[in-house]
Each structure stands twice: as structure tokens, then as C-alpha cells.
N, C-alpha and C positions, 0 to 999 in steps of 0.2 A: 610674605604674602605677594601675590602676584599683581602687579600693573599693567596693563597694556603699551603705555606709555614708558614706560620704563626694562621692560624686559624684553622687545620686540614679538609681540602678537599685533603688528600691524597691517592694518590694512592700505595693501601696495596701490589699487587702483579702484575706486569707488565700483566704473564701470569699465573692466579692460577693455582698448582697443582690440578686438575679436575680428576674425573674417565675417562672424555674424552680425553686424550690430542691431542692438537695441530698439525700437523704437519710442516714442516718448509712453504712449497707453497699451495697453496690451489687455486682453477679454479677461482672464483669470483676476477674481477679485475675492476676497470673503467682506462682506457688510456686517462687521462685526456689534452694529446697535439696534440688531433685529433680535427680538426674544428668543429663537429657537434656531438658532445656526445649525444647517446642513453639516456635518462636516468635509472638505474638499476632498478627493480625491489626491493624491499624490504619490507617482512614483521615486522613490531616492536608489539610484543605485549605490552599490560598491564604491568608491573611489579606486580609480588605477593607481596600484601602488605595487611595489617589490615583495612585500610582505602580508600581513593581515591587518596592518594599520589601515588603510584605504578602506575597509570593511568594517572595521571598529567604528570610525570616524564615523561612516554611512549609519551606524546601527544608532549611534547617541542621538544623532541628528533628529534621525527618524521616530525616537524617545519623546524628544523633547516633543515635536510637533502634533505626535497623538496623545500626549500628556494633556494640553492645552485642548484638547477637544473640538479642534476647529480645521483639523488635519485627518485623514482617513489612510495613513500608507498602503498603499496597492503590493499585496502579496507577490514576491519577488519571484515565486514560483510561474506568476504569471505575465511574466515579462517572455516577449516575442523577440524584441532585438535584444542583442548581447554589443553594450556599449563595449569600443575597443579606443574609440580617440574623440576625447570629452570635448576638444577645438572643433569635431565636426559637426555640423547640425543631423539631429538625429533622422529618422524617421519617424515620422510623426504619426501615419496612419497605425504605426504598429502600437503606438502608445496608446490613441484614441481608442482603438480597438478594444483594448482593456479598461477604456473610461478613465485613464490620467488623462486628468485634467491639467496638471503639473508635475513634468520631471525636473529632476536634480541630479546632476553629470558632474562628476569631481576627479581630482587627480593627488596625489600626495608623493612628494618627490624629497630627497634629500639635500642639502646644499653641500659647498664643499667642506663649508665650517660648521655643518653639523647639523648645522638649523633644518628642520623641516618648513617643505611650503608647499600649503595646499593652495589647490584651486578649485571653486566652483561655479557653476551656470545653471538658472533656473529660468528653462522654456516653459511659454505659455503651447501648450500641444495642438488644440483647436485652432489659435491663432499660428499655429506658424513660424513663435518670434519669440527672442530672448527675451525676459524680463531682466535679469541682470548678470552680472558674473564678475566677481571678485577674487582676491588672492590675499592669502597671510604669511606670513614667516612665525614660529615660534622654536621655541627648543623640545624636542621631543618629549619629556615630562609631562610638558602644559598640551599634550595632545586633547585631551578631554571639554579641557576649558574652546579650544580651537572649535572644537564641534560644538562647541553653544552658543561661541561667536555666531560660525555661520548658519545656527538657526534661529539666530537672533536676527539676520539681516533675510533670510525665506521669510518671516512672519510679519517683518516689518514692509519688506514689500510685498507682499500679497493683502495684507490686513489694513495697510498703511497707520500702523499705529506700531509704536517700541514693543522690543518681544520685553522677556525678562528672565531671559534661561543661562546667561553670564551675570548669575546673581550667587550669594550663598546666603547661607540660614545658621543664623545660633541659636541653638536652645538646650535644654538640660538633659543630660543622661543620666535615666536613673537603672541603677541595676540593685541589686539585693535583695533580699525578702519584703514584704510588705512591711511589717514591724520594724523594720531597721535598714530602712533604705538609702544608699548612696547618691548624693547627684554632685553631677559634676556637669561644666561648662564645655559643652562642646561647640565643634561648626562643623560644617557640610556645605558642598555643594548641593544645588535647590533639588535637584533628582536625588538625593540621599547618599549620593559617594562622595569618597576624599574625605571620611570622616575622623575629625582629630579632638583630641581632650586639649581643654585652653587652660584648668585646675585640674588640679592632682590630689589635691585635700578631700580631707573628708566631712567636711564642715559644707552646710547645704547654704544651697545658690539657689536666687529666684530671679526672675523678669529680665531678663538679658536685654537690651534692646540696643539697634544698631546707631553708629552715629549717620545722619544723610549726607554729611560732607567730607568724613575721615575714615580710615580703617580704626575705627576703636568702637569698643561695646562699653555699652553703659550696665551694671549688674547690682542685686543684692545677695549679700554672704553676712553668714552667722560666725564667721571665722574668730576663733576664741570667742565664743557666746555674746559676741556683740554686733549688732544688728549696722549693718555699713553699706555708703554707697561707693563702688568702686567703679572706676577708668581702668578699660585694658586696650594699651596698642597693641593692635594684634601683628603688627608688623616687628614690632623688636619683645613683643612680652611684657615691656612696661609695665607695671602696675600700681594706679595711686588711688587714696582715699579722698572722695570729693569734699566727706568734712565730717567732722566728729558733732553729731547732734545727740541732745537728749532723747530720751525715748525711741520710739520705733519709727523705721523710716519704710515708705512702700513703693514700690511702681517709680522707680527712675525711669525718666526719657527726655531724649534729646527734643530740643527748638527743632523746627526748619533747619538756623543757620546754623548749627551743631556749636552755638556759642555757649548756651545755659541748656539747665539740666530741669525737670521741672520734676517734683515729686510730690510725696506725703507724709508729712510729718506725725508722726503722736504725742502729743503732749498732754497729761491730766485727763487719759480717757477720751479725749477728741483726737481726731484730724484733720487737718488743713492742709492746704496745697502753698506749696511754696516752688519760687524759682532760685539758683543759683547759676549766676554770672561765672563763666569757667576761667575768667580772666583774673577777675578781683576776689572771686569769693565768696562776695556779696549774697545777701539771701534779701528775699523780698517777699511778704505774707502777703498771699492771694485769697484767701477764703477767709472768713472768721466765723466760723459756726459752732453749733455744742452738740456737732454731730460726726460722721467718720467719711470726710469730703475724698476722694481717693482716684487712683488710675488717670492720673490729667494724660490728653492725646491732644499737641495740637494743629491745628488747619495747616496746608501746605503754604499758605501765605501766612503764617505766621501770625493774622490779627486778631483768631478767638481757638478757645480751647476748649474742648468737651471732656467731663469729670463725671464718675458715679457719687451719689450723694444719698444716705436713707436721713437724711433733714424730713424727709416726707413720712416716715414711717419703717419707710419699706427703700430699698437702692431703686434706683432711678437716673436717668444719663443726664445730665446737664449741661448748657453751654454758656459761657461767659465772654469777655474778652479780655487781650491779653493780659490787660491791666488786673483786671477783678472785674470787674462793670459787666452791669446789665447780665446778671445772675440768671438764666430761665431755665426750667424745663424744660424737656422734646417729649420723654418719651410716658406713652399714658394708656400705653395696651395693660393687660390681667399679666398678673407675675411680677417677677424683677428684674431689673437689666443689670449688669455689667463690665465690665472691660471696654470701654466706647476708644475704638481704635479711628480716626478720622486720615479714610484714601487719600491715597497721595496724586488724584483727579482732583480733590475737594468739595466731588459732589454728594459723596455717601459717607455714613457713620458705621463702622460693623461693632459687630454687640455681641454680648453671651447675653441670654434670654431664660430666667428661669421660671415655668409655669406648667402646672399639670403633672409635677411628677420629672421632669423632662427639664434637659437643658437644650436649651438651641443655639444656631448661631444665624445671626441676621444684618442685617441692612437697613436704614431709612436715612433720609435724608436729614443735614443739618437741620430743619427747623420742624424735625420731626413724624414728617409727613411720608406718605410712601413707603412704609416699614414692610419688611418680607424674610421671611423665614429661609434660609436657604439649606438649611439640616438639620433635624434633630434625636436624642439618642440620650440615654442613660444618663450620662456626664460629656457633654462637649464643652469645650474652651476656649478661651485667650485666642483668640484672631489674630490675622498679622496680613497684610497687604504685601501682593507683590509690586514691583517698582510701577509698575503699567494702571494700577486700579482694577485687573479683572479679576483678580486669582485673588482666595484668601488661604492661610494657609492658619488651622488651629490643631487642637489637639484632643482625644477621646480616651474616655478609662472607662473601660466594658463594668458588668455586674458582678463579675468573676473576682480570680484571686490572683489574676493578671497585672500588668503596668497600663499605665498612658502611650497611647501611640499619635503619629505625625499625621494628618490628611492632609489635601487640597480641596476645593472648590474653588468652580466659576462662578461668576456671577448670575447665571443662571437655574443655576442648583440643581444640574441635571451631570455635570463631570465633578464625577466625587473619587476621587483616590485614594489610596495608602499610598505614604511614602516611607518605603520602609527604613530602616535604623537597626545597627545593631543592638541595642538595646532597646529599652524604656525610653521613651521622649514626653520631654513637655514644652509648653514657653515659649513656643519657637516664635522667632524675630528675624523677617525677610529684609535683608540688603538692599541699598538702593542697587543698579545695573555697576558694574565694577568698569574702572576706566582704563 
């Protein structure tokens, strides 16, 4: 697996010393806690390069920032100047002219040992003035991941908030007939390439979820007809059983500090939530009901946990704290809620939402209040947060004789996407930002 830190995709100079420098503010901004975002404007050229790498690079880039729906890339066709030397400052009226607001001028060179290093600079056009420009080193492979770097550092300065586009995603690929479906453990990068099988069995996998501190995924497998929670490094393959329990176990997921696991147990027709310590082993009963307590998510500070529970009748989200304490409901709209995935902001709860026929996927806040529909559809599912709090990413299975497939949403619920897969997908589970 790839590190930043380890494999040299680093970054050489936050803000390179340029003939142009920077100034501290510069006019180009997106105010991303307004309900309905304009989206900006923005030219990305080609990167100069020898080849069609410099053009590639330009093309992901440019993916990722109209993905996020907060970006408008300005057709290339109508670009006036033909950038030749990304050190000089451009012209600027030829840009405004076409209403970039924001260009992006890069270069991708080779080194003598192989390495490729890009460069780019992202002018404010109106103003006049660079907003930033940086430089990387990788090895020509990780050219992909390079381009999510640097649109991970355009979004974060223009938005002033972390992108999340040097992320990946696991979740389940399923291929075969309806009747006699296959799923296996896959990952991807968050745009849906560089997709790899993580099993090879044929024995079904469910809830993959990532760890927040380590490259390892937490999962459930039927593997020889017994229902297991597994650890996989996904950096050597590793693979170990977190622990041989009675009955059914459900919805593994990692703490915060990726130290315990917290799940659901079956025992005698109930379920309860329990945690294990990754260290000792240890298990510790969270819930005691004679009901089917399930899906625990918890808070990014690690001191309360939100569970679905039908103790009420009917599933319902709940939030407790870490401990067990102080048991309540949130959620009290018509229908049922669940899979209550708690942002990694810790100010929203996302939710499956079943009522009317209809599944949805939603938002409200921990204490219940403020709930909002952000999509609905035949079968929609299982949420998953991207590293930032804005993106959710779940899953749909049409009326057809079709499979499940990947979306996005913002938190808006006006940038709705397919993210496509060679296959069937389900499950999916967003990475935190890769280091």
C-alpha cells in the first residue's frame, strides 16, 4: 500500500519561492456553509510535460474538483492563451475573459532516478496573484494518487477546509446471478479506479469498515459457514480473527483510536453491542436488552455512540455513551431508521431511512433535531462519510434484475453521482485522507 511518508510523494515546498510570490489573501474563495453553492469557475490546463502524462495528471485533477460539485472546469476549448512556461505569470485578461475565476498551470518532469516531479500554481485571475504553488516527487506508478494530492491542496486552499480525494474505499463486489451471488472484498480509489480484490473465496463478506489510524479493514465473512469477525492488513495481507463468539456477530467497526472493535452480538434471539480491546481481547457488554441492539457508529471524540435498536417496536437510532449510559433516542420521524454512521465533523448522524415504500438516505443531528433527506429511491443504503464531513458515499439496488451500485452525495443533496465499479458494489467504507 502506498504512504506518502514512506514512498516519496512529498511535498518539496509548501509555498515555492516563485518570481511570483503569493500574497497572504487573495479574492477567489468558495464559502462552503452556504446551502446552495455556486459552483466556481475554474480553468486546469495540461501540465507541460514530454508525454501525455502532464495531460492525464490535468484530466484527474480536474475529475476530482467537478466531482465535489463546488468546481465548474472551464472548457479547454475555450481557453485564449496556450500556457507554454507555468513559472511565468499568465495573462490574466485572457482568462477572465472566459470567467476563470481560477487557473491551475503545472509541469511534470522526470528526474534522473526515475522519479517524476510535478509542479503546480493556482492563480487567483481577477486578483492578479498566486494563491499557491507547490511541488511533489513520486515514482511514476503513483502518478494517479499525485493528481489527488494536488487537488486535495486547490480545494483546500480555495475552500479553506481538507479536500478528501487522496482517500480510498472498500466495499463489496458482487458479480453472478441474482440467485447465487458472489461477493468479495474489494478497494478502490474514491473516483472508482485502481480496483483490487482483498478475497478470493467464495464465501460472502459483509460491512467492511476502515480503521481511522492504520491501513487495516475491519470485516464480516461466512468463511466455512461460520459467521467471523476479521482484521486485514492491507499492507502485507495479514489476516486474523478478532475472536470466536457464540452465535451471530454484526457491523464490526473501529473506535476513533482504532484500539477496539465495537459490534453486535446474537445470543438466544437478542442482540447487544459489545466492545473488544484489540490489545487484550477483552470484551465488554454494552447494551442488555431482549431486543436486536445493532450497527454501533461512534462520535469522532470517542465519548458517545449511536446504535439502531427496534426495543421500540420498530428500528430506531439511538445514542448512548461510551460506557452504556444514558440510553436515548434521537430519531422520531414515520418509518424506520438504520445504519446511523456518526461524521467524522461530529456534528451530523447519516442514516438509512425506511418509509412510504422508499428507502432514503439522511442526516440530523446528534440529539436528533434537524433531520434531512438527502436522497431517495427503491433501495438506498449503508452511508459512509468522507474524511471532510461533506460527501457521503452509499449504495442503490434498482427494481430490476440488476446488482447494487456505488453513489456520492453532498451534503446538500443536489451533487448526486454514480461512481462507477466494475461490478456490483455494496458496503462501501470511505478511508480517512492517506498519509
Amino acid at each position: 500500500m502506498i504512504r506518502r511518508s514512506l514512498i516519496g510523494i512529498m511535498m518539496a515546498i509548501a509555498g515555492m519561492a516563485m518570481t511570483f510570490s503569493a500574497p497572504a489573501q487573495a479574492a477567489v474563495e468558495i464559502n462552503i456553509n452556504k446551502g446552495n453553492v455556486q459552483p466556481l469557475p475554474i480553468a486546469i490546463t495540461d501540465f507541460q510535460s514530454n508525454n501525455e502524462m502532464g495531460a492525464q495528471i490535468a484530466q484527474v485533477v480536474a475529475a476530482d474538483l467537478q466531482r465535489s460539485g463546488l468546481f465548474a472546469p472551464v472548457n479547454k476549448a475555450a481557453f485564449i492563451e496556450k500556457i507554454t512556461d507555468p513559472n511565468k505569470a499568465p495573462r490574466f485578461q485572457d482568462w477572465t475573459a472566459i470567467n476563470a475565476q481560477a487557473l491551475v498551470v503545472g509541469r511534470v518532469t522526470r528526474e534522473a532516478d526515475g522519479r517524476l516531479r510535478a509542479e503546480f500554481r493556482l492563480w487567483d485571475t481577477y486578483a492578479g496573484q498566486q494563491m499557491t504553488g507547490q511541488q511533489f516527487f513520486t515514482q511514476p506508478d503513483n502518478w494517479r494518487r499525485l493528481a489527488h494530492i494536488i487537488a486535495d491542496a486547490i480545494y483546500e486552499r480555495i475552500t479553506g477546509e481538507k479536500g478528501y480525494f487522496d482517500t480510498r474505499v472498500v466495499f463489496v463486489s458482487e458479480s453472478g446471478p441474482k440467485t447465487a451471488r458472489q461477493r468479495q472484498l474489494a478497494i478502490m480509489d474514491q473516483d472508482g479506479f485502481n480496483v483490487r480484490m482483498l478475497t478470493n473465496t467464495k464465501d460472502l463478506v459483509l460491512t467492511p469498515r476502515f480503521s481511522p489510524s492504520r491501513q487495516e479493514v475491519t470485516y464480516m465473512s461466512f468463511e466455512g459457514n461460520q459467521p467471523r469477525v476479521y482484521l486485514l492488513q492491507l499492507e502485507t495481507g495479514q489476516r486474523e480473527v478478532v475472536g470466536n463468539f457464540p452465535g451471530m456477530t454484526f457491523s464490526p467497526r473501529f473506535s476513533p483510536d482504532g484500539q477496539k472493535v465495537i459490534m453486535s452480538l446474537q445470543q438466544e434471539g437478542n442482540a447487544n453491542i459489545y466492545t473488544m480491546d484489540l490489545r487484550s481481547r477483552t470484551t465488554t457488554r454494552l447494551t442488555s436488552t431482549a431486543a436486536i441492539d445493532t450497527a454501533p457508529s461512534y462520535a469522532p471524540d470517542g465519548g458517545r455512540i449511536a446504535f439502531e435498536s427496534d426495543r421500540g417496536g420498530r428500528q430506531q437510532i439511538y445514542v448512548m455513551n461510551a460506557d452504556g449510559s444514558g440510553q436515548n433516542r434521537i430519531s422520531f420521524g414515520d418509518g424506520s431508521y438504520s445504519t446511523p454512521v456518526w461524521s467524522p465533523r461530529g456534528d451530523l448522524i447519516a442514516f438509512t431511512k425506511q418509509s412510504g415504500g422508499k428507502f432514503s438516505i439522511g442526516v440530523m443531528k446528534p440529539d436528533g433535531s434537524g433531520e434531512r433527506i438527502l436522497t431517495s429511491g427503491f433501495h438506498n443504503e449503508g452511508p459512509t462519510w468522507a474524511p471532510n464531513g461533506r460527501v457521503l458515499m452509499f449504495f442503490r439496488q434498482g427494481a430490476g434484475a440488476g446488482g447494487p451500485q456505488l453513489y456520492s452525495i453532498d451534503l446538500t443533496g443536489y451533487n448526486e453521482q454514480m461512481v462507477k465499479t466494475p461490478s456490483y458494489a455494496s458496503d462501501p467504507a470511505w478511508s480517512p485522507l492517506l498519509e
